[in-house]
C-alpha positions in Angstrom: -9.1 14.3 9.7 -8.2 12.1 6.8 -9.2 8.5 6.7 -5.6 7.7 4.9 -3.8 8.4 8.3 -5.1 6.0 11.4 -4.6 8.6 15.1 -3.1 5.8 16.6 -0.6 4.8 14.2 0.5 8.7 13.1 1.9 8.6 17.0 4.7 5.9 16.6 5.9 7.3 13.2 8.7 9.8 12.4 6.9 12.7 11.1 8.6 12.4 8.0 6.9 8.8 7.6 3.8 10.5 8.6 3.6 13.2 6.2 5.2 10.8 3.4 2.0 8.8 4.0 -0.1 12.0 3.4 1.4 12.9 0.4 1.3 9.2 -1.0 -2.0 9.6 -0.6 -2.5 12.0 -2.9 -0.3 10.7 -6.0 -1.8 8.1 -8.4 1.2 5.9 -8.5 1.0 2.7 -6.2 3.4 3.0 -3.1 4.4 1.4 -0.2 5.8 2.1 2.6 8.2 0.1 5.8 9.8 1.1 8.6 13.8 0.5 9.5 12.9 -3.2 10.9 10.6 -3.8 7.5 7.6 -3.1 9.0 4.6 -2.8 6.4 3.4 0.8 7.8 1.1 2.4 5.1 0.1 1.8 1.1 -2.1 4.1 -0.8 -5.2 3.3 -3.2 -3.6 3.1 -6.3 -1.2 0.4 -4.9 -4.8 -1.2 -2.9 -5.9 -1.7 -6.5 -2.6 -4.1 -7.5 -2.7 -5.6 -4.0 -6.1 -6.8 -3.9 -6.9 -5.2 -0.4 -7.4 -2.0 1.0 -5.2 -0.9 3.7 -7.4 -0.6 6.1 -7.9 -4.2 6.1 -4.9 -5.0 6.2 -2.9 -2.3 8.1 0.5 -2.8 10.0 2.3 -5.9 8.7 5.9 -7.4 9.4 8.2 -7.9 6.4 8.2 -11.7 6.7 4.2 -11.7 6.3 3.7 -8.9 3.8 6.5 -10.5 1.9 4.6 -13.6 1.7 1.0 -12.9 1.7 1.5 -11.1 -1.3 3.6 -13.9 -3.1 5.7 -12.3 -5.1 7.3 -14.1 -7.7 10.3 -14.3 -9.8 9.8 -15.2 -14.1 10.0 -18.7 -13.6 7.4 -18.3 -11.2 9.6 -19.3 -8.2 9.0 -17.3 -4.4 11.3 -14.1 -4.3 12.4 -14.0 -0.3 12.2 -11.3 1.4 15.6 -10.1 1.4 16.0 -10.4 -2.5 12.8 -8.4 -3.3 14.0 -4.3 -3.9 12.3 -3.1 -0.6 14.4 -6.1 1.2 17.7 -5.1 -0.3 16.8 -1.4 -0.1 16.2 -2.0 3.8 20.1 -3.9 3.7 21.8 -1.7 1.8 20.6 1.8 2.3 20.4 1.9 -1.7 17.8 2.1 -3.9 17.2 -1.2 -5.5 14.9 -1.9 -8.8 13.1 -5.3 -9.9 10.3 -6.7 -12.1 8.0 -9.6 -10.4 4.6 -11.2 -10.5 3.1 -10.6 -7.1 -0.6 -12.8 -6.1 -2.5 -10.3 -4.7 -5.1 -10.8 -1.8 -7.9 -10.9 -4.7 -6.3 -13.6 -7.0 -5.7 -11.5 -9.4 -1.5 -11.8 -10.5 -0.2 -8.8 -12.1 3.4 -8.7 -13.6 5.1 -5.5 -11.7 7.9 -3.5 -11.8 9.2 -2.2 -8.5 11.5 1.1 -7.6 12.5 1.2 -3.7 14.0 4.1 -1.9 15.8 4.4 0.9 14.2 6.9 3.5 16.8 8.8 6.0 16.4 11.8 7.5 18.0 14.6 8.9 21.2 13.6 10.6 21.5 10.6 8.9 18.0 8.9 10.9 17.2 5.3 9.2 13.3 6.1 8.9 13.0 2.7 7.0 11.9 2.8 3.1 9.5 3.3 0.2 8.6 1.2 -3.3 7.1 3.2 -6.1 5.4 0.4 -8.3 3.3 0.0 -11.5 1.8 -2.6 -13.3 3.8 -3.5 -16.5 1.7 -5.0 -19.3 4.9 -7.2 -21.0 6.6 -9.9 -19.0 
């Protein structure tokens, strides 16, 4: 079985959350993915790299922690709440959202990154929560 998908975990999922996780697994762009409620449920290796920590360490995460323990940050170097960063707004609206931001990750390393989030829904209209596609940009 692959390492990328934790047994217990796989159960409480949708399986489209479950085999979005499998295939983020296999892409080289960083992504992250919440449940409906915000719920940190998965992030692949590329996005490990930017975030200082491997998910395995971290695993399962509400929005009001992952939000903060990665301290992402505005230009002016100011906190970006929760419900202003695009996964937060994403999660609101049911639209994607798009943002730029310096997040602190768990290795003190700050990278300046620009975020895409997605809504996730599927069939008959089911809220299955959302995903951010991220990258590293190199000018502020």
């Amino acid at each position: 079985m692959d390492s990328t998908v934790e047994p217990a975990a796989a159960v409480q999922h949708e399986v489209e959350v479950i085999l979005l996780k499998q295939v983020a697994s296999y892409l080289a762009m960083p992504i992250f993915v919440v449940d409906p409620e915000g719920t940190l449920v998965y992030y692949n290796e590329p996005a490990e790299r930017l975030l200082g920590y491997r998910y395995d360490e971290t695993g399962e995460m509400p929005i009001g922690e992952w939000s903060t323990v990665f301290v992402p940050r505005d230009e002016s170097g100011k906190q970006i709440p929760a419900d202003q960063l695009p996964l937060g707004m994403t999660l609101a609206s049911g639209e994607p959202a798009h943002g730029t931001m310096w997040i602190d990750a768990l290795d003190d390393e700050t990278h300046h990154i620009t975020v895409t989030a997605l809504p996730l829904v599927g069939q008959h209209d089911r809220k299955l929560g959302a995903m951010a596609i991220f990258w590293e940009t190199t000018k502020p």
